[in-house]
N, C-alpha and C positions, 0 to 999 in steps of 0.2 A: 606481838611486840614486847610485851611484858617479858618474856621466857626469854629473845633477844639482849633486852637491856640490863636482865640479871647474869648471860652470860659473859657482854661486856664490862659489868660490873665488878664481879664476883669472880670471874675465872673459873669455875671449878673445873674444865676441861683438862684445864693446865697441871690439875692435881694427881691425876691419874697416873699411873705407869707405862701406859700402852695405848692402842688406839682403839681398842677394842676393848678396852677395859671401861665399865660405865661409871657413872657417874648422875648427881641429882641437883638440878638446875635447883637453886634455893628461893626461897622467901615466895613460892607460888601456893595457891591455897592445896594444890592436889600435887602429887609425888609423879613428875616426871623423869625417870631414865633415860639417858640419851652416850652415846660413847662417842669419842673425836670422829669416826668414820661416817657418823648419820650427820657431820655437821659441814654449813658451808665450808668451802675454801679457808674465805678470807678470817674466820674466829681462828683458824691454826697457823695461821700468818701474821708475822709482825706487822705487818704493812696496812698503813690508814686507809680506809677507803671512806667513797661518798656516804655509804652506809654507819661509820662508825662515826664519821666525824659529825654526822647527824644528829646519832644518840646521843655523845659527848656533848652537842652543844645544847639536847633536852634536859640535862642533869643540872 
């Protein structure tokens, strides 16, 4: 959940050049890598779901 709501927070998928190009979910205690391809659908979609509008309303 934590790795979830730092990637709806933080974006850093967003910052990459490719989908395949990785990237590191921030502010968790241990360094996880992860590229747009290992991730749900709906984090490379604009589109709200029941999922975000979830986290959005835990912040």
């Amino acid at each position: 959940m934590c790795a979830s709501l730092n990637l709806l927070l933080y974006q850093p998928h967003k910052k990459v050049s490719s989908d395949s190009e990785s990237f590191v979910i921030p502010n968790l205690p241990n360094k996880i890598k992860m590229t747009r391809n290992q991730l749900p659908a709906f984090f490379n979609q604009n589109v709200e779901t029941e999922f975000t509008k979830l986290n959005k309303a835990s912040i």
